[in-house]
N, C-alpha and C positions, 0 to 999 in steps of 0.2 A: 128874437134876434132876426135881423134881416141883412140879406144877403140883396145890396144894391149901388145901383150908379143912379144920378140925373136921369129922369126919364123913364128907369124901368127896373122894375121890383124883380129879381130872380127867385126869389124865398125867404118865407117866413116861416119859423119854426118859435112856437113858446116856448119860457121859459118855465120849468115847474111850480106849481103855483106853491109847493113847501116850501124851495125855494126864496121864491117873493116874501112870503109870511116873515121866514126867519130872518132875510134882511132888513126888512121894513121893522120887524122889531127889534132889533140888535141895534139900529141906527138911533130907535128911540131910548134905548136903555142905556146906552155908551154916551150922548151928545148932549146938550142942552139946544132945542129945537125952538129955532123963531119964528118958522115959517116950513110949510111943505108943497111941492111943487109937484105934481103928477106927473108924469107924460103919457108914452104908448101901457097902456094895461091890458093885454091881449086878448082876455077871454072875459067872459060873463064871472067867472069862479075868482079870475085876479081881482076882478073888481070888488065884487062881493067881500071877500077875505080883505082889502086893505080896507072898505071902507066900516067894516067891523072890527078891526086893529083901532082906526081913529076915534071909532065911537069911545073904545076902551080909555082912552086918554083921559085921565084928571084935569089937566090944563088945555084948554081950545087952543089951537095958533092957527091965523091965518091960513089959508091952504087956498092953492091957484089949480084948477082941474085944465090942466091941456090934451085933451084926448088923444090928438096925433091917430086921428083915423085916416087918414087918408094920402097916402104919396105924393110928391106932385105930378108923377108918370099917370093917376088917377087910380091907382091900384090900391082897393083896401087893406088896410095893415091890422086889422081886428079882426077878431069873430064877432058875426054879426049879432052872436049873446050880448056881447059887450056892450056894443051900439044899445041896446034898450037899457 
């Protein structure tokens, strides 16, 4: 979550990455999925955790990776785990 205007980033705080898990899976168990779109994934551990959720998938779908690392204030929005 971040706490911002135009120009400049006041706070970032993650979200729990059990969290993330349980939505990212709930979304794929509940929907029929044609596509998945990434955006901010906070930490090295988010990453990690959805992109082994995706692996689990039977069916591939498209998937668009937008990192959303960076503010336009230039303030990073990641941990720098993330980033590698």
């Amino acid at each position: 979550m971040v706490a911002e205007t135009p120009g400049k980033v006041q706070s970032i705080h993650g979200v729990p990455v059990a969290i993330v898990v349980e939505q990212v899976r709930l979304l794929l168990e509940s929907f029929p999925v044609g596509a998945i779109k990434t955006g901010l994934l906070y930490s090295g551990e988010i990453v990690a955790q959805v992109a082994a959720i995706l692996r689990e998938q039977k069916t591939r779908v498209p998937l668009v990776i937008d990192p959303v690392m960076v503010a336009t204030s230039g303030a990073l929005l990641l941990q720098k785990d993330a980033i590698a």
